[in-house]
C-alpha positions as CSV (number, residue, x, y, z in Angstrom):
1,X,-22.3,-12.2,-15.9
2,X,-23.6,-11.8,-12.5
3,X,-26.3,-9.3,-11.1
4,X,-25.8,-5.6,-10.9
5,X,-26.4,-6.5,-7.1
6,X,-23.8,-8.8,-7.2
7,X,-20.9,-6.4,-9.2
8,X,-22.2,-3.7,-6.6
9,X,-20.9,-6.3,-3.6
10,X,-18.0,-7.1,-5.2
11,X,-16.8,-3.6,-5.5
12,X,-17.9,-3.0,-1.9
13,X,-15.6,-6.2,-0.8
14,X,-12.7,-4.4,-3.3
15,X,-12.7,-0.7,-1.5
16,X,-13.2,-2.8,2.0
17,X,-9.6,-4.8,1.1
18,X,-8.2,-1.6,-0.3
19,X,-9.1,0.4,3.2
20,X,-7.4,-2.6,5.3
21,X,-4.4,-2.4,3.0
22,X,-4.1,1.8,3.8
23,X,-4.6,0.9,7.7
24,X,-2.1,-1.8,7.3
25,X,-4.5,-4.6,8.7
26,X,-5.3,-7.9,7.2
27,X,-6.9,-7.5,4.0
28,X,-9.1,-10.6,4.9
29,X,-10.2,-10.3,8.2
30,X,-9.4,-6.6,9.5
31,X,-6.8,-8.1,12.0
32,X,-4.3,-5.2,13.1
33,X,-1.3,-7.1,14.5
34,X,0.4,-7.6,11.6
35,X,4.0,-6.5,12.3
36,X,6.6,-7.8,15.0
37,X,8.7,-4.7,14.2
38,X,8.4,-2.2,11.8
39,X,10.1,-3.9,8.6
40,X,9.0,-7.8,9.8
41,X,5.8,-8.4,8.8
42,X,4.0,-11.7,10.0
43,X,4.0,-14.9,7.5
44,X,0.3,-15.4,8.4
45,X,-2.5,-13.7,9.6
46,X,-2.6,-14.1,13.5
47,X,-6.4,-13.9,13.5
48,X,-7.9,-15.8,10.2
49,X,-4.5,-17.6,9.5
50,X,-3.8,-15.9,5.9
51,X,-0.8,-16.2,4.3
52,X,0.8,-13.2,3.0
53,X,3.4,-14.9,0.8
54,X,2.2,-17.0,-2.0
55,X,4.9,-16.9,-3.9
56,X,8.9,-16.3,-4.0
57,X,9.3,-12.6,-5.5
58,X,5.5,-11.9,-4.2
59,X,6.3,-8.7,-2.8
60,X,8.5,-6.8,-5.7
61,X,5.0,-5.5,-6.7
62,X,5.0,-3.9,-2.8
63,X,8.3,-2.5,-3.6
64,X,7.6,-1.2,-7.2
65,X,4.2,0.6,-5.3
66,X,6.6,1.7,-2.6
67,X,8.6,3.8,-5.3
68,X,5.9,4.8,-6.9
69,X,4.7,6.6,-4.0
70,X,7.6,8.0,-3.4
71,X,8.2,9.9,-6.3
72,X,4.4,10.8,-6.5
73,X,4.8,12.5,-3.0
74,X,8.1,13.8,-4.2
75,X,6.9,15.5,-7.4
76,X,3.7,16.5,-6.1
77,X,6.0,18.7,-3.4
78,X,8.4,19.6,-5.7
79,X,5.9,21.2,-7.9
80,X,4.0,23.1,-4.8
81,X,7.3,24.4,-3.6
82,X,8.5,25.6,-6.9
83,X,5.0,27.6,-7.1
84,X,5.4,28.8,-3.6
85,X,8.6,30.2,-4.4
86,X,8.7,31.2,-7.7
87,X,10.8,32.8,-9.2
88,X,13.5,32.6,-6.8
89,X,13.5,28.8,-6.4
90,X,16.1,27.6,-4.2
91,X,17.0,25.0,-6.3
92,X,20.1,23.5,-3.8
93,X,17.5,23.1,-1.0
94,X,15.1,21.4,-3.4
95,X,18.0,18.7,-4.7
96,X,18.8,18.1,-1.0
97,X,16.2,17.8,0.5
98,X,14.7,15.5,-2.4
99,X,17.6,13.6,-1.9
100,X,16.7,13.2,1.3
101,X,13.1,12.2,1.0
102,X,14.2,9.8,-1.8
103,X,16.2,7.9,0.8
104,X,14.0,8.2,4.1
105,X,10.6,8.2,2.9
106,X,10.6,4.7,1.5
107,X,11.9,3.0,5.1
108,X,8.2,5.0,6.6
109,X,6.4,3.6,3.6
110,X,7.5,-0.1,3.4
111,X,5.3,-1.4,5.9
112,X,1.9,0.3,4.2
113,X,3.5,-0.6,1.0
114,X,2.9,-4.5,2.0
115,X,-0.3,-4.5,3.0
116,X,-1.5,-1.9,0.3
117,X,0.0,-4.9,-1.9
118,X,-1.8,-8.3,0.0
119,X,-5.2,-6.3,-0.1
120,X,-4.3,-5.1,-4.1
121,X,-3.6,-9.0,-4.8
122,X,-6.7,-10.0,-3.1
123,X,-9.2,-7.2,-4.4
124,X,-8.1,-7.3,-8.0
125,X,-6.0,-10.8,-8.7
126,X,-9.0,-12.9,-7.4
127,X,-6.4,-14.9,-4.9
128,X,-9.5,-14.9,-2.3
129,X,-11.9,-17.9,-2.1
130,X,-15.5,-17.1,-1.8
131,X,-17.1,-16.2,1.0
132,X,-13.5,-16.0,2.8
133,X,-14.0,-12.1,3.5
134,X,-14.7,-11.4,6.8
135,X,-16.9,-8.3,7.9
């Protein structure tokens, strides 16, 4: 087991991954040019040469967090709009429009979705050598 000092800087270098993940930069090195386009995202880091894809499949886990986050933003709204409303709920507005969210709000997501993913992989799967984490 290491020092308390030692757990403390590895939780620090965790939240610091986690945070790059959410701002869609490199996990490793804070590097922000990550995507050509919206839905291409670079094989390798362009400033500390990481590569995002270690192995075929790697990014289902993106896509499963993609969903979940949809439907988390979907029932959390769905709840505060049935509240707001109650008791005349317009339920035919609520299935459309969730519909609609259900389709469109994975496509704003999928880009976040990825590097939420590389930085979870890194942070909590141990994939990063030592000393690789740049401030």
């Amino acid at each position: 087991m290491g020092s308390p000092g030692e757990a403390a800087r590895r939780r620090m270098n965790e939240l610091v991954m986690l945070w790059r993940g959410v701002t869609m930069r490199c996990p490793v090195c804070g590097s922000g040019k990550l995507f050509q386009r919206w839905t291409h995202m670079v094989g390798r880091c362009p400033r500390c040469d990481w590569s995002f894809e270690h192995e075929e499949g790697y990014w289902v886990g993106a896509m499963a967090f993609n969903i979940v986050l949809t439907e988390l933003i979907f029932a959390a709204l769905l709840v505060a709009i049935v509240i707001a409303t109650w008791p005349d709920i317009p339920v035919w507005r609520l299935i459309l429009g969730g519909v609609i969210l259900n389709i469109v709000l994975p496509f704003f997501l999928y880009p976040i979705s990825k590097t939420i993913w590389a930085a979870v992989d890194l942070a909590f799967l141990n994939r990063l050598p030592p000393g690789r984490l740049r401030r």
